[in-house]
N, CA, C and O atoms as CSV, one atom per row, in Angstrom:
chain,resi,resn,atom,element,x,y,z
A,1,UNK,N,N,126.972,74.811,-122.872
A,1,UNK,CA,C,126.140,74.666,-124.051
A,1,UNK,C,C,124.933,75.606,-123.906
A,1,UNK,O,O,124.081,75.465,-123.029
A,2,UNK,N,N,124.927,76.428,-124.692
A,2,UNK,CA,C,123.637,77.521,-125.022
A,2,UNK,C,C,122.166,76.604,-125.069
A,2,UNK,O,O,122.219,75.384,-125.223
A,3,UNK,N,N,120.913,77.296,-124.926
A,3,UNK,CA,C,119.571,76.547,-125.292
A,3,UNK,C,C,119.775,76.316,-126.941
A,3,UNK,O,O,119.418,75.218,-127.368
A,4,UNK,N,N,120.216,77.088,-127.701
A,4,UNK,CA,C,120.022,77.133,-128.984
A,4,UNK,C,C,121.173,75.849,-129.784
A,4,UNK,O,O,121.059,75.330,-130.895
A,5,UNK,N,N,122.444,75.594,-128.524
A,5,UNK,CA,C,123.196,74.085,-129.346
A,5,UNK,C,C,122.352,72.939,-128.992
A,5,UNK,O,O,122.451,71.834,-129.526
A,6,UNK,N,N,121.545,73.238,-128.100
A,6,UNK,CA,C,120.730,71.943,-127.365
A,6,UNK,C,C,119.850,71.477,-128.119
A,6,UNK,O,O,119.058,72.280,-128.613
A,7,UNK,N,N,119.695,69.705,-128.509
A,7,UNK,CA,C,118.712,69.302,-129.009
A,7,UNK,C,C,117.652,69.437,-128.068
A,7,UNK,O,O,117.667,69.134,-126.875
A,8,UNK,N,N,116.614,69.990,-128.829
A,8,UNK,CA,C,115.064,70.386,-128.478
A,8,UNK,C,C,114.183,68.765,-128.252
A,8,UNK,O,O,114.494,67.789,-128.935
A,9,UNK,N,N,113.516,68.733,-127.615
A,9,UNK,CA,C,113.063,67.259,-127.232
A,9,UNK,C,C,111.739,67.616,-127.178
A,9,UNK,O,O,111.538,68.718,-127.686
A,10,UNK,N,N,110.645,66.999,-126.683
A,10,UNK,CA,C,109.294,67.396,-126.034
A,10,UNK,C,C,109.892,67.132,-124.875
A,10,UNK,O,O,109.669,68.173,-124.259
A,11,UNK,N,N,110.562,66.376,-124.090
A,11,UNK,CA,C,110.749,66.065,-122.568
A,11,UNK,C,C,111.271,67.500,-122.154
A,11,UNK,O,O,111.026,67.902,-121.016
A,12,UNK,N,N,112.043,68.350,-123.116
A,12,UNK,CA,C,113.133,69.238,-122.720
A,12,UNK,C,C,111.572,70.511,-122.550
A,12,UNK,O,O,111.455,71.406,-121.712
A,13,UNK,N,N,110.675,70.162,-123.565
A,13,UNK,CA,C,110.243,71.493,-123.858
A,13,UNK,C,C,108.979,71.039,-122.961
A,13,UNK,O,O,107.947,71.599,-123.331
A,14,UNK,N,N,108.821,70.198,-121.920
A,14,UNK,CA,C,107.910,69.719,-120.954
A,14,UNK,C,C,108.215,70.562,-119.544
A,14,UNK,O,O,107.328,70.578,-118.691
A,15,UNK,N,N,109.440,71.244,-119.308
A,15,UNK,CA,C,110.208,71.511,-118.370
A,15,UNK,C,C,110.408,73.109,-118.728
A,15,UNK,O,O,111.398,73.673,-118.262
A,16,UNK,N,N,109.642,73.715,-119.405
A,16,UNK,CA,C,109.623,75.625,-119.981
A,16,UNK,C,C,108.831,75.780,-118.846
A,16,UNK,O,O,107.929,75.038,-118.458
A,17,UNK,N,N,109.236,76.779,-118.365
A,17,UNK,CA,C,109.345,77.768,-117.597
A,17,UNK,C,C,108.190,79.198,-117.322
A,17,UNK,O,O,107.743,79.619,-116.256
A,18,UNK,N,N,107.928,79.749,-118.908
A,18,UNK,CA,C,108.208,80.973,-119.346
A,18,UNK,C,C,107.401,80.704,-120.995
A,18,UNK,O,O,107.185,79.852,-121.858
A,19,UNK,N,N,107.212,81.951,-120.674
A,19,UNK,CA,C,106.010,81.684,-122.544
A,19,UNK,C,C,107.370,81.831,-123.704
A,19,UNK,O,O,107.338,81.132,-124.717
A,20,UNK,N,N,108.636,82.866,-123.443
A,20,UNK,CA,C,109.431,82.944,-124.091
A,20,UNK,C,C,110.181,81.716,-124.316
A,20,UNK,O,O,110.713,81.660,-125.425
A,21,UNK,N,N,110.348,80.781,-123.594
A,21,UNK,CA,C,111.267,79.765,-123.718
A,21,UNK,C,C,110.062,78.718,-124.167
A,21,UNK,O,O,110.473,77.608,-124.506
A,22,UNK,N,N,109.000,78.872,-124.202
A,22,UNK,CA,C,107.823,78.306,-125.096
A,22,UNK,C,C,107.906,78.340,-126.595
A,22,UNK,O,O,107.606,77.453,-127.395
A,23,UNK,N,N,108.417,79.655,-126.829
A,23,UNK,CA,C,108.098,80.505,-128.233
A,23,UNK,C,C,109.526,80.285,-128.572
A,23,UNK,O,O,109.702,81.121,-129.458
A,24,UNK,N,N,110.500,79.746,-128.424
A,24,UNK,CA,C,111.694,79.778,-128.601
A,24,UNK,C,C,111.573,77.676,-128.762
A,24,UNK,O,O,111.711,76.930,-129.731
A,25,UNK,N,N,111.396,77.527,-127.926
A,25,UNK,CA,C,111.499,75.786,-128.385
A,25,UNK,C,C,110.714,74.941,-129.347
A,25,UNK,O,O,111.103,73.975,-130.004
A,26,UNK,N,N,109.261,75.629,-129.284
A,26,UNK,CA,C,108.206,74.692,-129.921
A,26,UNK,C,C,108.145,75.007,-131.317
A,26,UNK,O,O,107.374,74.345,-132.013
A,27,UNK,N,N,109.059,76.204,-132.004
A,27,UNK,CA,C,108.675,75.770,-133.256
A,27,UNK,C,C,110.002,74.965,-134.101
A,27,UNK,O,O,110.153,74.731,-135.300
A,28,UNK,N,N,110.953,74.635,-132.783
A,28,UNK,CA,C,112.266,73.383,-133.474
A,28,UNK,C,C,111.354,72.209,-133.326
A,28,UNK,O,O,111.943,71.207,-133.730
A,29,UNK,N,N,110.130,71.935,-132.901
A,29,UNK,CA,C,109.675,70.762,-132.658
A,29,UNK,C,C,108.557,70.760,-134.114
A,29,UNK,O,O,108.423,69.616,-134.547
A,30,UNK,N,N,108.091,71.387,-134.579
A,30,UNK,CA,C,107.268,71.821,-135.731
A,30,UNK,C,C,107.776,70.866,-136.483
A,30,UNK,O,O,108.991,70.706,-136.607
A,31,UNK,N,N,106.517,69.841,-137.295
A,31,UNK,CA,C,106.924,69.261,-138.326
A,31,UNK,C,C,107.020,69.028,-139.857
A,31,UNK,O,O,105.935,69.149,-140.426
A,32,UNK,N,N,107.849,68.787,-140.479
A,32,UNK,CA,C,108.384,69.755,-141.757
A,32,UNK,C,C,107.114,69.951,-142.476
A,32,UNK,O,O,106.019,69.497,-142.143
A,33,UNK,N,N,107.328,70.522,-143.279
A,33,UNK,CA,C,106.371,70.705,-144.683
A,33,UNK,C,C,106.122,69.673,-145.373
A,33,UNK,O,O,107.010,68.872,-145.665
A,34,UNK,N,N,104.832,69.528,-145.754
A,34,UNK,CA,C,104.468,67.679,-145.722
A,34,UNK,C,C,104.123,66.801,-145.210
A,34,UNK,O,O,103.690,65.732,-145.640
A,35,UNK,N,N,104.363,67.360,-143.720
A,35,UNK,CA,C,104.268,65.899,-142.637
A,35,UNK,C,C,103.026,65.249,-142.848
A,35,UNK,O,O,102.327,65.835,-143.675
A,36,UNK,N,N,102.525,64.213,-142.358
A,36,UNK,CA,C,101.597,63.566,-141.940
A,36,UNK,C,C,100.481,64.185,-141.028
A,36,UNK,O,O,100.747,64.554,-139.884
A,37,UNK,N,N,99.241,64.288,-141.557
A,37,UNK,CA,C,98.417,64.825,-140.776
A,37,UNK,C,C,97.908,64.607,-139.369
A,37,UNK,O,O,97.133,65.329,-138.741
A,38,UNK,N,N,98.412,63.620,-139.035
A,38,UNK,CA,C,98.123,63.318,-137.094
A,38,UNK,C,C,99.854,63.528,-136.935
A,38,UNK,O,O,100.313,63.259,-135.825
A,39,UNK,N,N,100.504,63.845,-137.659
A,39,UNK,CA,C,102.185,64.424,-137.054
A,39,UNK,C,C,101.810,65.552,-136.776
A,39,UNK,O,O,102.034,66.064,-135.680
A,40,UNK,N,N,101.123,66.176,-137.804
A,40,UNK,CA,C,101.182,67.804,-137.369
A,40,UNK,C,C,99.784,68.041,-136.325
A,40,UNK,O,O,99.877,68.822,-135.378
A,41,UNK,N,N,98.612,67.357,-136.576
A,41,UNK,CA,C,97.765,67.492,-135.482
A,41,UNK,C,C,98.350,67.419,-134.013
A,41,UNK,O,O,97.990,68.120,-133.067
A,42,UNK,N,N,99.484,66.270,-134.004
A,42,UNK,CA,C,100.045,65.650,-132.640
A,42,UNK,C,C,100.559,66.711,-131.746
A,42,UNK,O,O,100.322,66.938,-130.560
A,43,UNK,N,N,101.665,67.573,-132.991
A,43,UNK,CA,C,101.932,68.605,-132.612
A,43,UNK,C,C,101.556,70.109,-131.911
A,43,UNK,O,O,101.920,70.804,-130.962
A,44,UNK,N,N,100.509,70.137,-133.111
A,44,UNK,CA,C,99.406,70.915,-131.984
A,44,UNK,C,C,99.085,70.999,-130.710
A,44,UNK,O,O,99.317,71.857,-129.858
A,45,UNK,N,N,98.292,69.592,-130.686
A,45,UNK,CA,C,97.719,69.195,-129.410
A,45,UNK,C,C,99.007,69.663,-128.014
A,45,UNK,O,O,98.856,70.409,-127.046
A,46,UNK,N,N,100.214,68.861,-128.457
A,46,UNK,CA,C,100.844,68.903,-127.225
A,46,UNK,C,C,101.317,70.368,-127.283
A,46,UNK,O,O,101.815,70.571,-126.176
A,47,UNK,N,N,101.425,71.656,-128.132
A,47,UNK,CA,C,101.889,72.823,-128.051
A,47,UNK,C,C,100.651,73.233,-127.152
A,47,UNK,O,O,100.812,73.394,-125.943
A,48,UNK,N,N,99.629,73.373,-127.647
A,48,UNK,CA,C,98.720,73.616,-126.344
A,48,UNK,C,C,98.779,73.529,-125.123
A,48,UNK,O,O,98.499,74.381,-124.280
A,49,UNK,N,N,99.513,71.463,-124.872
A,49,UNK,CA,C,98.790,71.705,-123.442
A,49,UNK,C,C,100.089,72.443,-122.861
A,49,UNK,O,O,100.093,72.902,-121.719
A,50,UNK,N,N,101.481,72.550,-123.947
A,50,UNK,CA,C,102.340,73.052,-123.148
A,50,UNK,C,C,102.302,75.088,-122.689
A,50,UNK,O,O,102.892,75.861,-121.933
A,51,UNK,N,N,101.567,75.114,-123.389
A,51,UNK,CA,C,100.924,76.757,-123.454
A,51,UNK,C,C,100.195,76.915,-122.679
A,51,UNK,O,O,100.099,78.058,-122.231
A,52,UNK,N,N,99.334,75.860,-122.148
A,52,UNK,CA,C,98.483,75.738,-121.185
A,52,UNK,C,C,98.953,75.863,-120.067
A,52,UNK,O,O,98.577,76.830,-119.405
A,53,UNK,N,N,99.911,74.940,-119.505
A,53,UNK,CA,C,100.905,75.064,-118.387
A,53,UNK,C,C,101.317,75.876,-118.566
A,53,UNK,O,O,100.879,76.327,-117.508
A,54,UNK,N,N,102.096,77.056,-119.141
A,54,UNK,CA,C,103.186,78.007,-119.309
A,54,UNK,C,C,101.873,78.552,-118.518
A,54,UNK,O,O,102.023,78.639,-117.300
A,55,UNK,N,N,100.652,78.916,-119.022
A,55,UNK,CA,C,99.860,79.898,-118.327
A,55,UNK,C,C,99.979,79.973,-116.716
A,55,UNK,O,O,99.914,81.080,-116.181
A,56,UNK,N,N,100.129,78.972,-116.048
A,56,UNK,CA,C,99.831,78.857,-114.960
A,56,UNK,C,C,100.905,79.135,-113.937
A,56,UNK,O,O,100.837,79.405,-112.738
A,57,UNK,N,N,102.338,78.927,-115.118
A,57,UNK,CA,C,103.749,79.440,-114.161
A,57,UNK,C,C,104.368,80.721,-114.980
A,57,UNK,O,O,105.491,81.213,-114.866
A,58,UNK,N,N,103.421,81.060,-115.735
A,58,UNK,CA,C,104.354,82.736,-115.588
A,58,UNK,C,C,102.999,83.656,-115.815
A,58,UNK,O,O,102.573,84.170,-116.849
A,59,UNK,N,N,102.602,83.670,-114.785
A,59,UNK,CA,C,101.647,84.593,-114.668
A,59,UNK,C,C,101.953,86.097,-115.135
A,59,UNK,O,O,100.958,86.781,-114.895
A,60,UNK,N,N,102.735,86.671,-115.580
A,60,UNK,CA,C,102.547,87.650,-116.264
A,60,UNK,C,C,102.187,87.631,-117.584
A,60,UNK,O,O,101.729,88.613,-118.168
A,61,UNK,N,N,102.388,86.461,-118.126
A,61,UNK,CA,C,101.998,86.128,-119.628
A,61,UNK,C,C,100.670,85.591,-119.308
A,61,UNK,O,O,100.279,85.206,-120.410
A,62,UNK,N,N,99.903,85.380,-118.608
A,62,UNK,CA,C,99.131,84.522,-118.201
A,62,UNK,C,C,97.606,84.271,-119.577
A,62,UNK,O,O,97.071,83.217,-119.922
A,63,UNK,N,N,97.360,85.527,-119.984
A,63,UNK,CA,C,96.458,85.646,-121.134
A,63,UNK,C,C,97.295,85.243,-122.388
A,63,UNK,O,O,96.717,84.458,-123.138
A,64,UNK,N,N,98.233,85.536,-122.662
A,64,UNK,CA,C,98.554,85.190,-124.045
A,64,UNK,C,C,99.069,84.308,-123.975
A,64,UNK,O,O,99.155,83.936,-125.145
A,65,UNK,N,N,99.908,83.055,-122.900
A,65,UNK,CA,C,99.975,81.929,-122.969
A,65,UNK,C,C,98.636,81.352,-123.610
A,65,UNK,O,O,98.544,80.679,-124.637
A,66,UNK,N,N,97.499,81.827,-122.657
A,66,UNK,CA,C,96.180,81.058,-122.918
A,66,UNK,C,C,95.422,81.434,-124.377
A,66,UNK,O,O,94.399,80.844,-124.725
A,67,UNK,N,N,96.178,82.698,-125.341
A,67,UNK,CA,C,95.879,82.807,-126.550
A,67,UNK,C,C,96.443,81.764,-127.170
A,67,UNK,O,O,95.792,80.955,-127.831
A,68,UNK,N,N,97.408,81.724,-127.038
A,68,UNK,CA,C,98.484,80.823,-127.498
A,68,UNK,C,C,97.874,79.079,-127.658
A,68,UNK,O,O,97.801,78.348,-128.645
A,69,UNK,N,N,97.551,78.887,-126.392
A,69,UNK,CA,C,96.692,77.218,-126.029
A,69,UNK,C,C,95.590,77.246,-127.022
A,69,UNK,O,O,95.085,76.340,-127.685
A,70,UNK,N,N,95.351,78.498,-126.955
A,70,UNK,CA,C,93.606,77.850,-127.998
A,70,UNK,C,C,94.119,78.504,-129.383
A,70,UNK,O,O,93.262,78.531,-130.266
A,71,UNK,N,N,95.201,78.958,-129.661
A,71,UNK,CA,C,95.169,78.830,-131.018
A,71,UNK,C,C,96.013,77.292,-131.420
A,71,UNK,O,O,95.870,76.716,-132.499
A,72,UNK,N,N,96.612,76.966,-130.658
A,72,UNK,CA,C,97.423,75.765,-131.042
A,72,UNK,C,C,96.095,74.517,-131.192
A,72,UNK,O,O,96.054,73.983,-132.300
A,73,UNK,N,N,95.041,74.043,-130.162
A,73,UNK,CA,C,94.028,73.346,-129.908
A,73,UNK,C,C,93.564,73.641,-131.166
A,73,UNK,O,O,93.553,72.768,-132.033
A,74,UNK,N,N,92.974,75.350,-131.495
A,74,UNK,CA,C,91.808,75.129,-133.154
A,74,UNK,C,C,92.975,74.694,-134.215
A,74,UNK,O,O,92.463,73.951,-135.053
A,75,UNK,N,N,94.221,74.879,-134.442
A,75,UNK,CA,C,94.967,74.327,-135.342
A,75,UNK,C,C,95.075,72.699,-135.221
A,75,UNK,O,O,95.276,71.955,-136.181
A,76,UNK,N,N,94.995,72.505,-134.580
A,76,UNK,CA,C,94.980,70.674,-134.092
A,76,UNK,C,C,93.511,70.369,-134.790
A,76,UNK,O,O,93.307,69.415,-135.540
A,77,UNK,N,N,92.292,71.592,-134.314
A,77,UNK,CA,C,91.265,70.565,-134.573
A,77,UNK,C,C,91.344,70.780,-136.603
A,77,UNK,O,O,91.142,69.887,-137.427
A,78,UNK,N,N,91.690,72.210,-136.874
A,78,UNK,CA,C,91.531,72.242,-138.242
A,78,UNK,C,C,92.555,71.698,-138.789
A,78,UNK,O,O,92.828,72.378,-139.778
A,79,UNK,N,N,93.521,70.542,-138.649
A,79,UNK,CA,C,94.305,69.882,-139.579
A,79,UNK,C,C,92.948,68.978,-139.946
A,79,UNK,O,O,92.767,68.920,-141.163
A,80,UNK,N,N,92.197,68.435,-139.342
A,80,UNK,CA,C,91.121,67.599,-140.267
A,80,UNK,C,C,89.931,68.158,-140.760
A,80,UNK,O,O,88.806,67.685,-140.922
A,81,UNK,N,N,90.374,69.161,-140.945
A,81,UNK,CA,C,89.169,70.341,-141.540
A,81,UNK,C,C,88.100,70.328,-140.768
A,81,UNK,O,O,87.030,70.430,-141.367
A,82,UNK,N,N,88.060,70.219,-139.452
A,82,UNK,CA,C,87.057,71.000,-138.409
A,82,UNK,C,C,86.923,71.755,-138.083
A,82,UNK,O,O,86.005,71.929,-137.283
């Protein structure tokens, strides 16, 4: 089974590796158009901290993981217009 037949989980996408297999899972986890505003804040938050970690195990991405963390964090804070 390919990554791409695999249902996408947060547990699955807790266990990335790699900023690519970051950028490849977290936006099957994205929630639809419409969602609920602490659904999609929720989402945020945890794309961060998982961007956050990516920083720390693939150090060649190591800055744009960490672009990545703080753009996901100000999108979390501006779903409530902060």
């Amino acid at each position: 089974m390919t990554v791409a037949e695999q249902k996408v989980t947060w547990a699955r996408v807790a266990q990335v590796q790699s900023l690519s297999e970051a950028h490849d899972l977290l936006p099957r986890l994205m929630p639809r158009n419409g969602a609920d505003p602490a659904e999609l804040r929720k989402f945020h938050e945890k794309s961060a901290a998982v961007y956050q970690r990516v920083a720390e195990l693939d150090r060649g991405h190591h800055h744009e993981a960490l672009y990545w963390a703080d753009r996901e964090a100000r999108l979390a804070r501006e779903v409530d217009g902060a």
